[in-house]
Each structure stands twice: as C-alpha cells, then as structure tokens.
C-alpha positions in Angstrom: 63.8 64.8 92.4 65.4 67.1 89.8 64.6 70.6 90.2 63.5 72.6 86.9 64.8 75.7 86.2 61.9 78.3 86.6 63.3 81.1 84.8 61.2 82.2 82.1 62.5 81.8 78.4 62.8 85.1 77.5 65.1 86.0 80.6 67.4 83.6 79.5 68.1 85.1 76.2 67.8 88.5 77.3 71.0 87.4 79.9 72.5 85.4 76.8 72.2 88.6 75.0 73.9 91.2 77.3 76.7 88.1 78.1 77.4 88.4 74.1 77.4 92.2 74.1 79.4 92.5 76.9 82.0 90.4 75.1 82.1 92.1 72.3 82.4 95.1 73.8 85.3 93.9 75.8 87.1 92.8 72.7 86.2 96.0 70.8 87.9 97.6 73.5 91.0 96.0 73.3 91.4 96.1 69.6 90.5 100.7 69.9 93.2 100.3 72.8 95.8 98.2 70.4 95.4 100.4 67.9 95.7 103.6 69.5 98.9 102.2 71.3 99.9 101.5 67.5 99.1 104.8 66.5 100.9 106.8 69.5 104.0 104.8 68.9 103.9 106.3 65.2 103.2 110.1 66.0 106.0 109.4 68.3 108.2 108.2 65.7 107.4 110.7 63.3 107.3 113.5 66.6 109.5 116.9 65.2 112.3 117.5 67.3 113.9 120.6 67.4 117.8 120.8 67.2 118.0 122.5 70.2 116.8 119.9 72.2 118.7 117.1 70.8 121.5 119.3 71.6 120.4 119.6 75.0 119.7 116.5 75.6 123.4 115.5 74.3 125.5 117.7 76.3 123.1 116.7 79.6 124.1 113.3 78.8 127.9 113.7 78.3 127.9 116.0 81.8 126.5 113.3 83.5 128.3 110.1 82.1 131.3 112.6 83.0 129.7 112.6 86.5 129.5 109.1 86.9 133.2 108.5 85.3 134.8 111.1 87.7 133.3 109.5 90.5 134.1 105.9 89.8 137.6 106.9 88.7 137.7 107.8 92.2 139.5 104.9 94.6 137.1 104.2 97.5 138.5 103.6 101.0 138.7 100.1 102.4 136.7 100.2 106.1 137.0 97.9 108.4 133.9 95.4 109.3 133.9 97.4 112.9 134.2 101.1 111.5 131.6 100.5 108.5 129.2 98.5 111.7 129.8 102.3 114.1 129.0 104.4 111.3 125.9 103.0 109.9 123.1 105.3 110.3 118.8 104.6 108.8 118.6 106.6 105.5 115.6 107.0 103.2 115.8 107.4 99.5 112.9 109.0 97.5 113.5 108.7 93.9 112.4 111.5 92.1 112.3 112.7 87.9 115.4 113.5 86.3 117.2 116.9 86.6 117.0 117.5 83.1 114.3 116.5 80.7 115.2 114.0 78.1 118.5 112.6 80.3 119.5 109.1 79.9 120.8 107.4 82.8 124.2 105.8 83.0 124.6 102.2 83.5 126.5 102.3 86.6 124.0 104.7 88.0 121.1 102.9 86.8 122.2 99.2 88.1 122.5 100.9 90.9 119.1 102.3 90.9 117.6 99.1 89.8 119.5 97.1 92.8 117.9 99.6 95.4 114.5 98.9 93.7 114.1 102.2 92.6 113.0 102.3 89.1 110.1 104.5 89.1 109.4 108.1 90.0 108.1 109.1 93.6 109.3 105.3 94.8 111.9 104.8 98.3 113.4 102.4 100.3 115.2 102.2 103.8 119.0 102.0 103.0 121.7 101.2 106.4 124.1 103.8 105.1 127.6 103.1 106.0 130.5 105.0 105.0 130.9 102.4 102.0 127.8 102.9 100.9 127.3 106.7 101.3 130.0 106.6 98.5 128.1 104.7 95.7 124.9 106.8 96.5 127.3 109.4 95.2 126.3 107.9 91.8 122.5 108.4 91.9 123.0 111.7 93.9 120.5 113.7 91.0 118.3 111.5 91.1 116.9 110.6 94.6 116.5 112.7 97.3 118.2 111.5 100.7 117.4 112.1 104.1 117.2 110.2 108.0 113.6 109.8 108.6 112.9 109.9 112.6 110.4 106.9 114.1 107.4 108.9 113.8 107.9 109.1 110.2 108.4 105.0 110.1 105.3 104.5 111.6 103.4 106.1 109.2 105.0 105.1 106.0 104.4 101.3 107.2 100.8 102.1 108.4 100.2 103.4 105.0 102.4 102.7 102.7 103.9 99.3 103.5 103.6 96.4 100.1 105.0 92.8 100.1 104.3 89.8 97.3 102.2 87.6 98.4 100.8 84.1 96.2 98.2 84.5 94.2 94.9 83.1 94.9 93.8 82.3 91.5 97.1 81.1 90.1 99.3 79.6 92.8 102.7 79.9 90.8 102.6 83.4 90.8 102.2 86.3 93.0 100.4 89.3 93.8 100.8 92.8 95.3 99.1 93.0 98.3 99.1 96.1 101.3 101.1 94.9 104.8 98.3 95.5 106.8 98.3 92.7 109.5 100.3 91.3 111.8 99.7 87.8 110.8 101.5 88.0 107.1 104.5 89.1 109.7 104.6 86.0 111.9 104.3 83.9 108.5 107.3 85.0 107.1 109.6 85.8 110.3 108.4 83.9 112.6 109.7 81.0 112.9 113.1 82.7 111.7 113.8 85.3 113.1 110.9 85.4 116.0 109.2 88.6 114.4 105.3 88.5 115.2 103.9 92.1 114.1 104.6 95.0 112.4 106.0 97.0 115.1 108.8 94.7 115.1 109.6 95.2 111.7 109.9 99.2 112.4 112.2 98.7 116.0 114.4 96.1 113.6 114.9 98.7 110.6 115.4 101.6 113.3 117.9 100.0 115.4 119.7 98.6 112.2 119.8 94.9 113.5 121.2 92.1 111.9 117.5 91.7 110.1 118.1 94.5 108.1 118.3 93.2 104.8 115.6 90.3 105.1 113.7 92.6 105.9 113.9 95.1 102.8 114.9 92.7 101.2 110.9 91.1 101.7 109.0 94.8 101.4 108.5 96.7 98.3 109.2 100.1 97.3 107.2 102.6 99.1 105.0 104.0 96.4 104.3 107.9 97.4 102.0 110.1 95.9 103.3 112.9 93.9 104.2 116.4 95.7 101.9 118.5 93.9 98.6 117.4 92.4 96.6 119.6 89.6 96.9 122.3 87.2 95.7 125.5 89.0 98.1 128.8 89.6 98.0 127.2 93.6 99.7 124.1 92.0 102.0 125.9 89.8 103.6 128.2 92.7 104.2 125.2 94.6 105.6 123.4 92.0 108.3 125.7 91.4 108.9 126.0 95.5 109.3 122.1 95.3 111.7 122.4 92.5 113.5 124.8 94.3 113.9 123.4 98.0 114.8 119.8 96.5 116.5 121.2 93.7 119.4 118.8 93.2 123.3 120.2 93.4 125.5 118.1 90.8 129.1 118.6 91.0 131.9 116.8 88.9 134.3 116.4 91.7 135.7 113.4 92.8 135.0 114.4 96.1 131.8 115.0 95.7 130.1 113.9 99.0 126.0 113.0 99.1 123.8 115.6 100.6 120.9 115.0 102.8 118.0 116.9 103.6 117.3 117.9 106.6 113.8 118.1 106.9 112.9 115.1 105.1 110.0 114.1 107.5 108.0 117.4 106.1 109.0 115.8 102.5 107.5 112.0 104.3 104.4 113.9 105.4 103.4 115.5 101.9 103.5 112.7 100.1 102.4 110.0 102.2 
C-alpha cells in the first residue's frame, strides 16, 4: 500500500520557497565575492607606490640574491655515509614572514623552501640535520627559525597539531585534510610495512632518527601553528616587538656563514601550539 504524503500544500511551497531563496542567495554571494575580488585586484594595480619603497624593496632583493650567490658559490664538503649518519641530530623549522617587507625570495632558497613543505607563514616540519644538510638550511637561514625541540615538545605538537591526507569520502580520487588523531590511521599506513601501530611510535621513530625517518615526514603535513601574538591592543603591540626582537634574524654575506639555532625553541613550541 503506497503511503501518501501528508504534508499540507502550503508547507510544501513555503520549503520550495526558502530552497529557491537560499539559492539565489548563494549565487548572489558568489557573484558580490567575484566582483570584489575583481575590484581588489584593480585598487591593487592602480595602488601608489612611493619611490622609496620600490627602492627598498630593490636593494633588499639584490642583498639577498647576493646572500644566496655567496653561499652557493661556496664548495660544500663531501661526508662520508658514516660521519653524515654520527652527526645527525632532530631539528625543527618554523617558517616565519620575511625579514623585510616587500622581499622576493630567491629560487634556490625558495625550491628549497618548497621541498621542505614550507610555503606558508607560521608552518614547520621535523628535518634529520646532518652536517650536509645544516649547510643548504644556510640558504633559508632569514626565513625560518631553527631549533632541537626535546620529547615533551613532540608530544604535544602531534597531540595537537599532527595532519595527514586522507581519501575523500565524497569523491574517492581525491583527498582530504584530516587531524592524526587515532592510532588506527597509523597501523593503516605502517603497519604492515614498517610494523608501526600508534602514534607514539611515530614520535620514538622521528626522536631516535631511525631509518623511518623520511616515510614518515614524508606522510605528515606541515605543522600549522598559530601566530605568536594575536590582536591589536598596546599588550599585543609590546609583545610584538619583544618577538621581533628575540627571533630577530642575523643575515650575514659570508661564505661561512653557519645556521643559528635557538636555544629555547620549546618556549617558541609552547606559544604557538
């Protein structure tokens, strides 16, 4: 026996009603958001620029591609497999804005950057930092902030701040963000490989520096920090400037010119995690 659809006419077309409203609000929306796109892209165009900044902003760019050219001119050392294996030590990069305000990156320093993953602001990654590779950080030395994070601090970025890809629901070809927050999505990937059931294997591999290293990383995403200092009030002003000023970023145009960590950089973890 069929059943009848007891919803009164005029319920119907009221629901009919908001379903086309809705719409049209929906698309409204998207045209007032492509034309204000439009619109900021020609105030942006026609934006006044004084000739002190463009003059600024071209001697900041010919110090650094000077940076970058000094460095690579530089030979690097050959290391054994069993010296650069001795060496290695857990580093964590934080990338953070540029030094100077309307800077363009170098290539080399900006492949660089992209290889590591670390394309946006307030972004970092776990990097096994052997003697080799201490030397091309030397490139991106403005522009991240470097330091050896203890366990503690690895707990709580992966408790927190942990992201993989995972496939999408909704359209199986492609893939979504999603937060590592169970031990399960672990055991998928690793283990069968690599017989890694949870996420505290995951932090013991990274901190040891095993052989895993790099599937590892190689499987998470950027951590994605929140900003230092939030809002506009004389409070947030002072410490922006002491947070300008304790990571305030050295740049030398020596060939020598070795990376610097931060000591503290658990204190730097704890702020913006």
């Amino acid at each position: 026996m069929a059943i009848l659809n007891s919803n009164p006419e005029i319920l119907l077309r009221k629901r009919k009603n908001a379903d086309r409203k809705r719409l049209e609000k929906q698309e409204q929306a998207r045209e007032k958001a492509v034309t204000q796109k439009k619109i900021k892209k020609k105030q942006q165009e026609n934006k006044f620029i004084r000739a002190e900044t463009l003059v600024s902003n071209h001697k900041s760019n010919e110090l650094e591609k000077k940076r970058i050219k000094n460095l690579t001119k530089k030979k690097q050392q050959v290391l054994s497999e069993e010296e650069t294996q001795g060496n290695a030590k857990l580093l964590f990069l934080i990338r953070i804005p540029n030094h100077t305000k309307g800077l363009k990156i170098p290539t080399k320093a900006n492949q660089l950057l992209t290889v590591l993953k670390l394309t946006e602001v307030n972004t970092a990654v776990f990097v096994k930092a052997t003697p080799t590779v201490m030397d091309m950080l030397t490139l991106i030395a403005p522009y991240v902030i470097v330091g050896q994070p203890s366990l503690n601090s690895v707990r709580q970025l992966f408790q927190k701040r942990a992201r993989i890809l995972v496939p999408d629901d909704e359209n199986p070809e492609s893939t979504k963000v999603a937060k590592l927050d169970t031990n399960q999505l672990v055991e998928d990937q690793f283990g069968n490989d690599l017989g890694l059931i949870c996420i505290e294997d995951l932090v013991h591999e990274l901190t040891s520096l095993s052989d895993n290293f790099v599937a590892i990383t190689s499987w998470l995403l950027p951590f994605k920090l929140n900003p230092p200092v939030n809002g506009w009030g004389p409070q947030a002003k002072l410490a922006k400037l002491l947070h300008s000023t304790d990571n305030k970023q050295s740049i030398s145009l020596a060939q020598d010119f070795k990376l610097q960590e931060v000591e503290d950089i658990d204190k730097i973890i704890e702020q913006q995690n």
